[in-house]
C-alpha positions as a Markdown table, in Angstrom:
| # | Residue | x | y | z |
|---|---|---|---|---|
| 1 | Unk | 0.0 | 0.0 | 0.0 |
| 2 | Unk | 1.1 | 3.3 | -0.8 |
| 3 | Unk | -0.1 | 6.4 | 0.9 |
| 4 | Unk | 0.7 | 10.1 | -0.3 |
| 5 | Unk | -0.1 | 13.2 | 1.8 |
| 6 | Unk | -0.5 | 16.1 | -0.4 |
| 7 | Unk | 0.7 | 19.7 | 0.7 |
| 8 | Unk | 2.2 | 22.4 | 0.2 |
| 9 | Unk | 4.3 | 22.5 | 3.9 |
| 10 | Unk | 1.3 | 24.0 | 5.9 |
| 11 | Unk | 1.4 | 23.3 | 9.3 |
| 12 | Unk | -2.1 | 21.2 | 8.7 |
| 13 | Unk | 0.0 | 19.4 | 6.2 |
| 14 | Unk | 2.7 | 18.6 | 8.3 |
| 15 | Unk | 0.4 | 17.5 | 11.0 |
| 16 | Unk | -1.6 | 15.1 | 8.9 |
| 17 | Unk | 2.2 | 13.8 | 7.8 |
| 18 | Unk | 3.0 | 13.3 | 11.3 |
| 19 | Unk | -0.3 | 11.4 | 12.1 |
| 20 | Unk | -0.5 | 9.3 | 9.3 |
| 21 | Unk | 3.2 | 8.3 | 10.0 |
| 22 | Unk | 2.1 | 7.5 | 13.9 |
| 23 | Unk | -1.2 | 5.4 | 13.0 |
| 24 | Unk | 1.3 | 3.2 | 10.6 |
| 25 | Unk | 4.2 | 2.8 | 13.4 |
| 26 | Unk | 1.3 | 2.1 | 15.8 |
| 27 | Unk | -0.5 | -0.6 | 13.7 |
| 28 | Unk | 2.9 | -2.6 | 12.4 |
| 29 | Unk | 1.8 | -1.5 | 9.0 |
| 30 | Unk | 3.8 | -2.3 | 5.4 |
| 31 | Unk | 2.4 | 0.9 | 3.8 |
| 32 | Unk | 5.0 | 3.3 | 2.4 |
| 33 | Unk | 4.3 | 6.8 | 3.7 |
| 34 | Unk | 5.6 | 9.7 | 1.2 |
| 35 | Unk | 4.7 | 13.5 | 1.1 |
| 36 | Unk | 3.8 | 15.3 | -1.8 |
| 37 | Unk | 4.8 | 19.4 | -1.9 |
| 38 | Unk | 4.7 | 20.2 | -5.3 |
| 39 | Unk | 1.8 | 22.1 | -7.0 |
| 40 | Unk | 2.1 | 20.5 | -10.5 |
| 41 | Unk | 1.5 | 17.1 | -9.2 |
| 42 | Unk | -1.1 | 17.6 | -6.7 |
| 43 | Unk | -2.8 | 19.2 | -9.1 |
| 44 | Unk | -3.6 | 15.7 | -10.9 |
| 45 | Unk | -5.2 | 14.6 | -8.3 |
| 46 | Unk | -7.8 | 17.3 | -8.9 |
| 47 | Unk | -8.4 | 18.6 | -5.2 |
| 48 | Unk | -8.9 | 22.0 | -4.3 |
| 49 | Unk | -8.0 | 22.0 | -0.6 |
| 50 | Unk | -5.3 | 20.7 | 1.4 |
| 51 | Unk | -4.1 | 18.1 | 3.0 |
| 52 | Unk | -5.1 | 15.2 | 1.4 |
| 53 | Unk | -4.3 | 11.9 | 2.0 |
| 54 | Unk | -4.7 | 9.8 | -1.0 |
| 55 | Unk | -4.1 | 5.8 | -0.5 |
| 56 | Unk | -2.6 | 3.6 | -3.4 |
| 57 | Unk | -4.2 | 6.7 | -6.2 |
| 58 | Unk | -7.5 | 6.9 | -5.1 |
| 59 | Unk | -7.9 | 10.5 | -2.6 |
| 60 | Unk | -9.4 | 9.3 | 1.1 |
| 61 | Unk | -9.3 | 12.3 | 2.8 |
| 62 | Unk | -9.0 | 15.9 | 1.8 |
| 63 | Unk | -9.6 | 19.7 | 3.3 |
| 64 | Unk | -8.8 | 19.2 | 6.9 |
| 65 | Unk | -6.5 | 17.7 | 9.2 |
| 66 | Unk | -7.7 | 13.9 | 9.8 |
| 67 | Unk | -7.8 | 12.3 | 13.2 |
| 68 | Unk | -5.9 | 9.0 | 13.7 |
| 69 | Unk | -9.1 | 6.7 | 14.1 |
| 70 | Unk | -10.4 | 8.4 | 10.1 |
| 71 | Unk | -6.5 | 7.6 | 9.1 |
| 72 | Unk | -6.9 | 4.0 | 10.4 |
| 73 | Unk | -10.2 | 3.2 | 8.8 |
| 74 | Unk | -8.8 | 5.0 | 5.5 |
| 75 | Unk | -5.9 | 2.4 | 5.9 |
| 76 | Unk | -6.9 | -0.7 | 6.7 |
């Protein structure tokens, strides 16, 4: 599984980051965790507002800072 958080560097964005990194340390998961920062390639994804957390392509969560229970269910 690969999961992308989408930002510019906000501190929203770096908080979702920072979540989403803690849910998969706490829950042993394999998913690969990478950020996203640059305009042209969030872009594709076709979302007005950030963060967003997009999970192997498909956007989960987007406009608002998720909490770590919404990150697990996106997840698992």
């Amino acid at each position: 599984m690969e999961i992308i958080v989408l930002g510019t560097g906000c501190p929203n964005c770096k908080t979702t980051y920072d979540r989403v990194a803690k849910v998969i340390a706490d829950t042993n998961s394999t998913a690969t965790l990478r950020k996203e920062e640059d305009i042209l390639e969030i872009v594709k994804y076709n979302i007005m507002s950030l963060p967003a957390v997009v999970v192997d392509g498909e956007v989960k969560i987007k406009g608002y800072v998720p909490t770590e229970e919404e990150i697990k269910q996106v997840i698992n």
